[in-house]
MMTF fields as JSON, N, C-alpha, C and O atoms, coordinates in Angstrom:
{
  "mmtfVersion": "1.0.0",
  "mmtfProducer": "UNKNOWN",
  "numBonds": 475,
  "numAtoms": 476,
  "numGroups": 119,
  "numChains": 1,
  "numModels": 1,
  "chainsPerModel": [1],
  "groupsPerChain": [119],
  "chainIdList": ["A"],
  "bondAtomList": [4, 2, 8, 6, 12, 10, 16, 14, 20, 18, 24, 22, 28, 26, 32, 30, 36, 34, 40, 38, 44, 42, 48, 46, 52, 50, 56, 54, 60, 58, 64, 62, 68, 66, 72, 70, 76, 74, 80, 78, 84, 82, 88, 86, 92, 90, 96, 94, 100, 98, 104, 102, 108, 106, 112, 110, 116, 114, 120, 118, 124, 122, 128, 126, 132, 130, 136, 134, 140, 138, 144, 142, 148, 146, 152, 150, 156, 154, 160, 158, 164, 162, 168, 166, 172, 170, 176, 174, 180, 178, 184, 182, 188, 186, 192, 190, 196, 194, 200, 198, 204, 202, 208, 206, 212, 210, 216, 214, 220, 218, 224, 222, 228, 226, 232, 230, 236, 234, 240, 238, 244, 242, 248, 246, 252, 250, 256, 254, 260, 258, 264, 262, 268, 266, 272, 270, 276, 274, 280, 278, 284, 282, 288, 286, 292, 290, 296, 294, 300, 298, 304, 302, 308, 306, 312, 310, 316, 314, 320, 318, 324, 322, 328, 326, 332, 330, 336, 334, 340, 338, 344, 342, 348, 346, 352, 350, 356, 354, 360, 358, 364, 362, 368, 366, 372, 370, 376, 374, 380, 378, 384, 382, 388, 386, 392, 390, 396, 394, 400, 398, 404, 402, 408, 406, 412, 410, 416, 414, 420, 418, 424, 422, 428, 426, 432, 430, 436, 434, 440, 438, 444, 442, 448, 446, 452, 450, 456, 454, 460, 458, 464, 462, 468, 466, 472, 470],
  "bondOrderList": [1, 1, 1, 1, 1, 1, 1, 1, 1, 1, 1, 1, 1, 1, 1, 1, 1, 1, 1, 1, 1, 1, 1, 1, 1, 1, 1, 1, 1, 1, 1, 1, 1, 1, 1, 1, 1, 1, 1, 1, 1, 1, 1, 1, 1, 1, 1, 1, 1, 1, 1, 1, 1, 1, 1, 1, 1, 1, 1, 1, 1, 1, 1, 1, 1, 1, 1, 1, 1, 1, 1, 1, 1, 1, 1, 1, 1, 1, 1, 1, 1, 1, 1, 1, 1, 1, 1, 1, 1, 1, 1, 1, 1, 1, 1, 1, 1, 1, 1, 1, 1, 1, 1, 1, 1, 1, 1, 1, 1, 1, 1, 1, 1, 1, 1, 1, 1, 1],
  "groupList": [{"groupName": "UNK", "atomNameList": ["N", "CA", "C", "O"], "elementList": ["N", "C", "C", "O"], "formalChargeList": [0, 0, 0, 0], "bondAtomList": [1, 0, 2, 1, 3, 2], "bondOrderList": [1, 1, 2], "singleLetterCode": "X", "chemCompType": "L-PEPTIDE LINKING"}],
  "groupTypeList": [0, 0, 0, 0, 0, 0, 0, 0, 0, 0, 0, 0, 0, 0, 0, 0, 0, 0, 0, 0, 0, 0, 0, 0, 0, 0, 0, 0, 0, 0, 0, 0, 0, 0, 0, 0, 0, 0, 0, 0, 0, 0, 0, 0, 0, 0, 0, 0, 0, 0, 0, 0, 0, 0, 0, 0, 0, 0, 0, 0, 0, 0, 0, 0, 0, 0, 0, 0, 0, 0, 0, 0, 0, 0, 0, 0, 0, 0, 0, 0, 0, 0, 0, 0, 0, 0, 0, 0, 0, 0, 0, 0, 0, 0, 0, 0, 0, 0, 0, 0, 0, 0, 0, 0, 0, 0, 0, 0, 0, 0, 0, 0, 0, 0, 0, 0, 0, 0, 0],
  "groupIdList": [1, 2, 3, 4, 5, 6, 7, 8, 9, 10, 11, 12, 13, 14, 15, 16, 17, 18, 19, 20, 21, 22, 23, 24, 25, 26, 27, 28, 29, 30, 31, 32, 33, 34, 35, 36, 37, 38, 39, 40, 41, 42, 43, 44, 45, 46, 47, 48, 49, 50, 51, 52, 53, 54, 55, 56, 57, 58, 59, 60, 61, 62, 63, 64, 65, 66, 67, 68, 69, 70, 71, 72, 73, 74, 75, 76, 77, 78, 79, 80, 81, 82, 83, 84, 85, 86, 87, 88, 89, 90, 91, 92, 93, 94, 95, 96, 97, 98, 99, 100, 101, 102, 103, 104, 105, 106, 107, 108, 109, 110, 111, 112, 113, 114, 115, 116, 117, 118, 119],
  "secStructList": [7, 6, 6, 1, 7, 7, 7, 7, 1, 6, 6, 7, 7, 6, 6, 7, 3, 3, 6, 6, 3, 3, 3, 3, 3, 3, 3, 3, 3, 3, 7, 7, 7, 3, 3, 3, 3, 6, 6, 3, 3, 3, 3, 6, 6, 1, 3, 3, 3, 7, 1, 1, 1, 3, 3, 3, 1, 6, 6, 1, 1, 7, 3, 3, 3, 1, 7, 7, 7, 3, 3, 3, 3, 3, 3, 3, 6, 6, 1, 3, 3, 3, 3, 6, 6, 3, 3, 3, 3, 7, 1, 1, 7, 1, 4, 4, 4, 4, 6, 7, 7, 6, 6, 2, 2, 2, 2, 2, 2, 2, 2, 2, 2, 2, 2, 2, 6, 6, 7],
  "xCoordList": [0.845, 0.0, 0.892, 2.102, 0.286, 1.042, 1.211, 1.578, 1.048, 2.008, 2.936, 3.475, 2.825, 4.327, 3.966, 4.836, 2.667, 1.76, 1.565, 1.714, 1.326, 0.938, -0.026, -0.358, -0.737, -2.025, -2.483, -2.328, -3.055, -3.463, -3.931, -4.389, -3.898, -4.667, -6.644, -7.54, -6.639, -7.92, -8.1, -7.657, -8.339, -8.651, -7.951, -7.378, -8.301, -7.69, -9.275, -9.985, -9.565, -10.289, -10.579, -10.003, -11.381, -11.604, -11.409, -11.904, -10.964, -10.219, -9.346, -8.965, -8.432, -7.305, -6.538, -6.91, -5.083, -4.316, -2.922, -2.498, -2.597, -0.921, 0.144, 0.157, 1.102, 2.092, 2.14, 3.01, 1.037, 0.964, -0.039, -0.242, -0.549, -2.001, -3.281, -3.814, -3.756, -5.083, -5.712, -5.226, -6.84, -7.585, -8.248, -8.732, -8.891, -9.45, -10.129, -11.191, -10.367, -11.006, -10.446, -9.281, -11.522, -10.698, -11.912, -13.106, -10.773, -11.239, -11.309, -10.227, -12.123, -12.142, -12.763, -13.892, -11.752, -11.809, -11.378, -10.845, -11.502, -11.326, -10.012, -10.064, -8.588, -7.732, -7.47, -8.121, -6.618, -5.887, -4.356, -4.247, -3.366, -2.029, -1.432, -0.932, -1.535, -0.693, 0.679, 1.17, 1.812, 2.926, 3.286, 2.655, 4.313, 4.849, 6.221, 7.225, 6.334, 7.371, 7.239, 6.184, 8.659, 9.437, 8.223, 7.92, 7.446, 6.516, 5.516, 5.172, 5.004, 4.062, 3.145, 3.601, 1.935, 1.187, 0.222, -0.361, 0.409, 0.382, -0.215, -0.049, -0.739, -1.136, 0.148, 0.759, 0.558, 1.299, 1.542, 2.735, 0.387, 0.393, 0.591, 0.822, 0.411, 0.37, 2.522, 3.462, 2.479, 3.614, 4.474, 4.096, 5.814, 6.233, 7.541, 8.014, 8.554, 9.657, 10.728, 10.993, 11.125, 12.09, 13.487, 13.671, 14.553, 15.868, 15.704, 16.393, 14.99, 15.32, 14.256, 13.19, 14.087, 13.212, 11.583, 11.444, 10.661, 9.265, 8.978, 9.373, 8.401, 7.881, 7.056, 6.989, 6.395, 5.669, 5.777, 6.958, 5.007, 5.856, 6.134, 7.206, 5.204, 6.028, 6.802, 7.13, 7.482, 8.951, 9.751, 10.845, 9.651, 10.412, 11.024, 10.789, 11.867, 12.125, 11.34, 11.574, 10.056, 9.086, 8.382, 7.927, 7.97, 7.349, 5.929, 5.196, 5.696, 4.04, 3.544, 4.19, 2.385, 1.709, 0.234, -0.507, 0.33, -1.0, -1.735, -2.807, -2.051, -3.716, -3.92, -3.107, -5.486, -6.805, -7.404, -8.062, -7.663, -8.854, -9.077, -8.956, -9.513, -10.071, -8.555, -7.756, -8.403, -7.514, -8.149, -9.234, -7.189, -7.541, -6.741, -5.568, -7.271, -6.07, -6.772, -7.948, -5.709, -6.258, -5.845, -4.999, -6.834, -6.197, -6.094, -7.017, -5.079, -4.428, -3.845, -3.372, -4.206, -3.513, -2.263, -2.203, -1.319, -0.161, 0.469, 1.549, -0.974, -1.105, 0.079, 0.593, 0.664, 1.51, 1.175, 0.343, 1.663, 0.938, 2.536, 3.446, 2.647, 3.855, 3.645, 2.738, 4.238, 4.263, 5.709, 6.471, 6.013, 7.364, 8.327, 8.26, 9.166, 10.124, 9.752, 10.758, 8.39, 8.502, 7.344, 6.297, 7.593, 6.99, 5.935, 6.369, 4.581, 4.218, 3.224, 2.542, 3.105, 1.72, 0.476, 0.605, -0.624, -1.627, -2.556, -2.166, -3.894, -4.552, -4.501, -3.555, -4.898, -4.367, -3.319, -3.269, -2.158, -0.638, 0.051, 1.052, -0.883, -0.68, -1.863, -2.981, -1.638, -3.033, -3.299, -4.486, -2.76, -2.745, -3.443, -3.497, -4.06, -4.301, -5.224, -5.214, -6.265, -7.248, -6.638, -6.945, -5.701, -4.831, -3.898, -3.777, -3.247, -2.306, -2.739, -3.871, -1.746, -2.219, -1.169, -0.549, -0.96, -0.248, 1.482, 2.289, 1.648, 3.114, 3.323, 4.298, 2.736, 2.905, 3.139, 3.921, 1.964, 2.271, 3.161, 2.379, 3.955, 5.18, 6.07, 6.897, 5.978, 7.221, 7.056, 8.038, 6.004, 5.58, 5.993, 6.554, 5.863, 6.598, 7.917, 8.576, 8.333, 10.188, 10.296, 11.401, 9.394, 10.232, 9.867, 10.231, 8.891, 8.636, 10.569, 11.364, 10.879, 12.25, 13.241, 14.19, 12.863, 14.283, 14.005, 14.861, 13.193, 13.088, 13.389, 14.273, 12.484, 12.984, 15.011, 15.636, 15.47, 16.88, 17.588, 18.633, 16.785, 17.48, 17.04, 17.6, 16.02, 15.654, 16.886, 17.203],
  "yCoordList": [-1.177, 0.0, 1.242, 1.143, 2.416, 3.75, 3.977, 5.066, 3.372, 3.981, 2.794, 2.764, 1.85, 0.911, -0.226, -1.01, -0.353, -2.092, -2.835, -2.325, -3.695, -4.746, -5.212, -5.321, -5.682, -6.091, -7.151, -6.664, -8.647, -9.538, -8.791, -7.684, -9.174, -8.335, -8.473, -7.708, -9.625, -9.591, -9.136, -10.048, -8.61, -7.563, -5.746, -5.111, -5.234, -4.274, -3.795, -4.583, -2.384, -1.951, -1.183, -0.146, -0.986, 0.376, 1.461, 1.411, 2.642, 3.63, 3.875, 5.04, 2.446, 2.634, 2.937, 2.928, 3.328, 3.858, 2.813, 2.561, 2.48, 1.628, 2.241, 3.34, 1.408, 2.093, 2.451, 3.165, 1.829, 1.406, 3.021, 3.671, 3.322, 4.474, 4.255, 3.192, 5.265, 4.943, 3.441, 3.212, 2.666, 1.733, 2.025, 3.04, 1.586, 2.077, 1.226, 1.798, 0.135, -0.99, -2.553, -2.941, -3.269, -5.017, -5.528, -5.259, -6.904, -7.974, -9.253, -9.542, -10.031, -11.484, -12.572, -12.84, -12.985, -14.01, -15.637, -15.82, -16.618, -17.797, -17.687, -16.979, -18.583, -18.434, -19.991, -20.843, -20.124, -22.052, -21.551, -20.755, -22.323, -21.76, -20.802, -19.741, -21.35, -20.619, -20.633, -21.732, -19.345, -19.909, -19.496, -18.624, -20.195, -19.437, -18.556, -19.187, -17.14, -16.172, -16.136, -16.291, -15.869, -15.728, -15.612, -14.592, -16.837, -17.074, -15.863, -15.157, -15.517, -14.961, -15.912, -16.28, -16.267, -16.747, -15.532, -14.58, -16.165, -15.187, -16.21, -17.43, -15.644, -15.94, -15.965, -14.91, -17.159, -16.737, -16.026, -15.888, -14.988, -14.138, -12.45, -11.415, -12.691, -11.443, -10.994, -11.776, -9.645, -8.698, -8.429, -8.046, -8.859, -8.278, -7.931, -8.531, -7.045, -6.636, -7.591, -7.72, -8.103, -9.486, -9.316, -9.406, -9.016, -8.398, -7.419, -7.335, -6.611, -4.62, -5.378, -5.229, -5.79, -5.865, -6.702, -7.632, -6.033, -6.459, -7.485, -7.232, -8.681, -9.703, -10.753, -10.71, -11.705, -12.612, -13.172, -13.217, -13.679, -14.586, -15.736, -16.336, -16.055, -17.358, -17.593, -18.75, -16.478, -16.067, -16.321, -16.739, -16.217, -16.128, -17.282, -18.27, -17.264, -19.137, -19.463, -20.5, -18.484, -18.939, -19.954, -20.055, -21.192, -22.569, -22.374, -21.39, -23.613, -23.167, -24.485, -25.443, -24.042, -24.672, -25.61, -25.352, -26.695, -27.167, -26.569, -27.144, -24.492, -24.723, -24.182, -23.691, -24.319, -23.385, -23.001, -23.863, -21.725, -21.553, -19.785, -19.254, -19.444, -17.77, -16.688, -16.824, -16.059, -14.81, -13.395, -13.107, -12.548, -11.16, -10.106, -10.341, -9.228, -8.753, -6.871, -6.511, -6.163, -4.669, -3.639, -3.865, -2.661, -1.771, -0.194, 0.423, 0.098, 1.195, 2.072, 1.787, 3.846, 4.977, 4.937, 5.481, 4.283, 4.237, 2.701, 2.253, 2.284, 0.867, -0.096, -0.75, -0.287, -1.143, -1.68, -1.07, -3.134, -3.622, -3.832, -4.04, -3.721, -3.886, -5.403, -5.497, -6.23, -7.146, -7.275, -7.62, -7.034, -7.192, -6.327, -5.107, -6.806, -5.936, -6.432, -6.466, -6.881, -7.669, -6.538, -6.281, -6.067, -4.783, -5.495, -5.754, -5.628, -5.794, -5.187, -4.226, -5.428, -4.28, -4.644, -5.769, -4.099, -4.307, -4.663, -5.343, -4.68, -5.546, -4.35, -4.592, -3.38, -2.561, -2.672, -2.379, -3.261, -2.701, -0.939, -0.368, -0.46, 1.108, 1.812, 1.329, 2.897, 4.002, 3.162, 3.251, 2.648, 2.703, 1.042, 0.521, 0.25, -0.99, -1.722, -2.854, -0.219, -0.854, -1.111, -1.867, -0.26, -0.097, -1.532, -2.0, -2.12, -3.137, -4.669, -5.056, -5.379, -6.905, -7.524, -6.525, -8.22, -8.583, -8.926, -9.704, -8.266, -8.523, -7.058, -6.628, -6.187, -4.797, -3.927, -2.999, -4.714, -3.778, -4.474, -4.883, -4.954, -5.994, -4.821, -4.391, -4.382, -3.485, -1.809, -1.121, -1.482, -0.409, -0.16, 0.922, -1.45, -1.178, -0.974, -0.146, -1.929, -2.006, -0.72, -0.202, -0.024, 1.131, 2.554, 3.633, 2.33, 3.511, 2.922, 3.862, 2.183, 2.058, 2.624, 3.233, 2.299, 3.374, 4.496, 5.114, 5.366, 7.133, 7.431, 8.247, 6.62, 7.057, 6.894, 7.677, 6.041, 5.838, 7.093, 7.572, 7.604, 8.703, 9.841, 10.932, 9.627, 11.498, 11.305, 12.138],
  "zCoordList": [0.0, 0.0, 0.0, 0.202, -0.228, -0.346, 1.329, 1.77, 1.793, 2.962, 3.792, 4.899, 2.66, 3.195, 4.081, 4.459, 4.444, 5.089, 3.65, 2.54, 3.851, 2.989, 3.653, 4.833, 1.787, 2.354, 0.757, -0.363, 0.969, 0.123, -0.704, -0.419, -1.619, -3.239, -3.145, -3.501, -2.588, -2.544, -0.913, -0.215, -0.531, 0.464, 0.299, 1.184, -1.317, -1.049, -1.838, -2.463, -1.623, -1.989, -2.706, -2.381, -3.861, -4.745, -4.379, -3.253, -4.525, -3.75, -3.334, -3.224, -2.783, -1.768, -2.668, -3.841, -2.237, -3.138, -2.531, -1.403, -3.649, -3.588, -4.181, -4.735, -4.021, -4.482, -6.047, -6.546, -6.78, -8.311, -8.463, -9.488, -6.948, -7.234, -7.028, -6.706, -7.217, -6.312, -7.527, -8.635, -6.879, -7.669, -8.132, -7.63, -9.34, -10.342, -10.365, -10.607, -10.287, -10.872, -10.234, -10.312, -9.634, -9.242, -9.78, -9.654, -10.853, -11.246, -10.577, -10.067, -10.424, -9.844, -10.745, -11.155, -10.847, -11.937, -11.685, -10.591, -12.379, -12.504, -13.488, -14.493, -13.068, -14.194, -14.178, -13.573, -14.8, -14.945, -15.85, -16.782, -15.184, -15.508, -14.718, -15.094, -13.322, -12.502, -12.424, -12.683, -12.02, -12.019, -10.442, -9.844, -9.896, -8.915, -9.095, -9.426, -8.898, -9.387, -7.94, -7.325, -7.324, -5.935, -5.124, -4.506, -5.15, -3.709, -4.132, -3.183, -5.383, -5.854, -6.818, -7.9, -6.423, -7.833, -8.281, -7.763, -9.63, -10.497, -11.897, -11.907, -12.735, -14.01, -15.067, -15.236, -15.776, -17.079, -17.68, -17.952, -18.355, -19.1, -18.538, -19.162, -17.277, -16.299, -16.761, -16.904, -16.834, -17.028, -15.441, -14.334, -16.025, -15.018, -15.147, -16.112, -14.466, -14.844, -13.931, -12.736, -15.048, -14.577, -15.319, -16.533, -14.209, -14.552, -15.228, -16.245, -14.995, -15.629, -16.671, -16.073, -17.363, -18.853, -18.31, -17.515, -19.0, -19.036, -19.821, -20.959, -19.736, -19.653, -19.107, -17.878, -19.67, -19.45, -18.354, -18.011, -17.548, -16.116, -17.05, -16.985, -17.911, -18.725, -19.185, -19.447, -19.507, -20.514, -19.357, -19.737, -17.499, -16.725, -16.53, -17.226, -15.563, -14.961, -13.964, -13.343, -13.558, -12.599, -12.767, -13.907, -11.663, -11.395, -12.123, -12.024, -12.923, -13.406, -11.965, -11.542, -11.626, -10.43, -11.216, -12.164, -10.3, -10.653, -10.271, -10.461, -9.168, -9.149, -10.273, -11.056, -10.371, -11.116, -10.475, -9.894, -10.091, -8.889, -9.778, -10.882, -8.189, -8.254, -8.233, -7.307, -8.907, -8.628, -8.76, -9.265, -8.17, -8.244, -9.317, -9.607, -9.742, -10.297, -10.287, -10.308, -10.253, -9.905, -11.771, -12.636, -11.664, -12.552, -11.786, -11.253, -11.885, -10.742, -11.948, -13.048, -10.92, -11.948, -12.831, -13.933, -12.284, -12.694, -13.489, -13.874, -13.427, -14.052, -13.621, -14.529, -12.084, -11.661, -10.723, -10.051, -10.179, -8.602, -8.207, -9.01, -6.724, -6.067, -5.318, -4.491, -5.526, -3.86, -3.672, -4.575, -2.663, -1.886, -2.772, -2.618, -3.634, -4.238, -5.74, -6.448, -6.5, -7.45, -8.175, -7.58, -9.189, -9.699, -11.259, -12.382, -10.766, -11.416, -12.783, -12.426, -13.696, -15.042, -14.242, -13.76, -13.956, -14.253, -14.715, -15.664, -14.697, -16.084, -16.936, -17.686, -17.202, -18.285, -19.074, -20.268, -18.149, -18.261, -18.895, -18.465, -19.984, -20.175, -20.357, -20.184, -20.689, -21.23, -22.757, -23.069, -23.416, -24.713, -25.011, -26.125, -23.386, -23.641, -24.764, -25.247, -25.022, -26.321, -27.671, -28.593, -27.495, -29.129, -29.493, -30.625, -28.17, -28.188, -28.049, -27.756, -28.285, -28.626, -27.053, -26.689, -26.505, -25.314, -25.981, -25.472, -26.964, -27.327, -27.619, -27.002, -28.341, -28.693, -27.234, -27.024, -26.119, -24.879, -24.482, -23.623, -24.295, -23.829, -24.263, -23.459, -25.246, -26.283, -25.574, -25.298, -25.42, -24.312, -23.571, -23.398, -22.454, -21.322, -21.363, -20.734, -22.287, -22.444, -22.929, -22.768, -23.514, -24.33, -23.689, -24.157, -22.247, -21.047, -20.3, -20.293, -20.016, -19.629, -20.173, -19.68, -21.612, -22.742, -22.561, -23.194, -21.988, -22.301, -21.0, -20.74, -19.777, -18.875, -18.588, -17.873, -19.136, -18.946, -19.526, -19.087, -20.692, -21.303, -20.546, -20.652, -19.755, -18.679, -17.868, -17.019]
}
């Protein structure tokens, strides 16, 4: 959270504000293809910045898990979720999510890293 507690994804609320920004929107959904990334589950296809560069958790060396169950997932101002030190996209992942296909915003994110490197 924006003031440095932690708190389960599914107990956070519309309004609250994280480190990613205030919430905008929570999804609850049914997924299948879980992976485990450093004691995070997480969805396959879910974005995340793994060694400086943005990518797939599937692209990662993270564990795929036998469950299928319920997950949560948030869309926040700044379109990022934090857990512990592991910086994750959002379901949005950018402003530009209607325009992109889940490989074009892959290239997005990597390429909000190249400009900011050059500020």
């Amino acid at each position: 959270m924006s003031n440095g507690t932690e708190k389960a994804i599914g107990e956070i609320k519309l309004g609250e504000t994280t480190l990613g920004g205030k919430v905008l929107a929570i999804k609850t959904s049914y997924a299948e293809g879980i992976y485990n990334y450093k004691g995070i589950l997480v969805t396959g296809s879910h974005a995340v910045l793994h060694n400086g560069v943005w990518m797939r958790i599937s692209e990662t060396d993270a564990t795929p898990k036998s469950y299928n169950g319920i997950v949560h997932n948030l869309v926040t101002e700044n379109h990022r979720i934090f857990s512990g030190n592991v910086e994750f996209a959002d379901e949005l992942e950018t402003d530009q999510y209607e325009m992109l296909d889940l490989n074009e915003s892959i290239a997005a994110l990597n390429e909000e890293i190249n400009v900011k490197s050059l500020v």
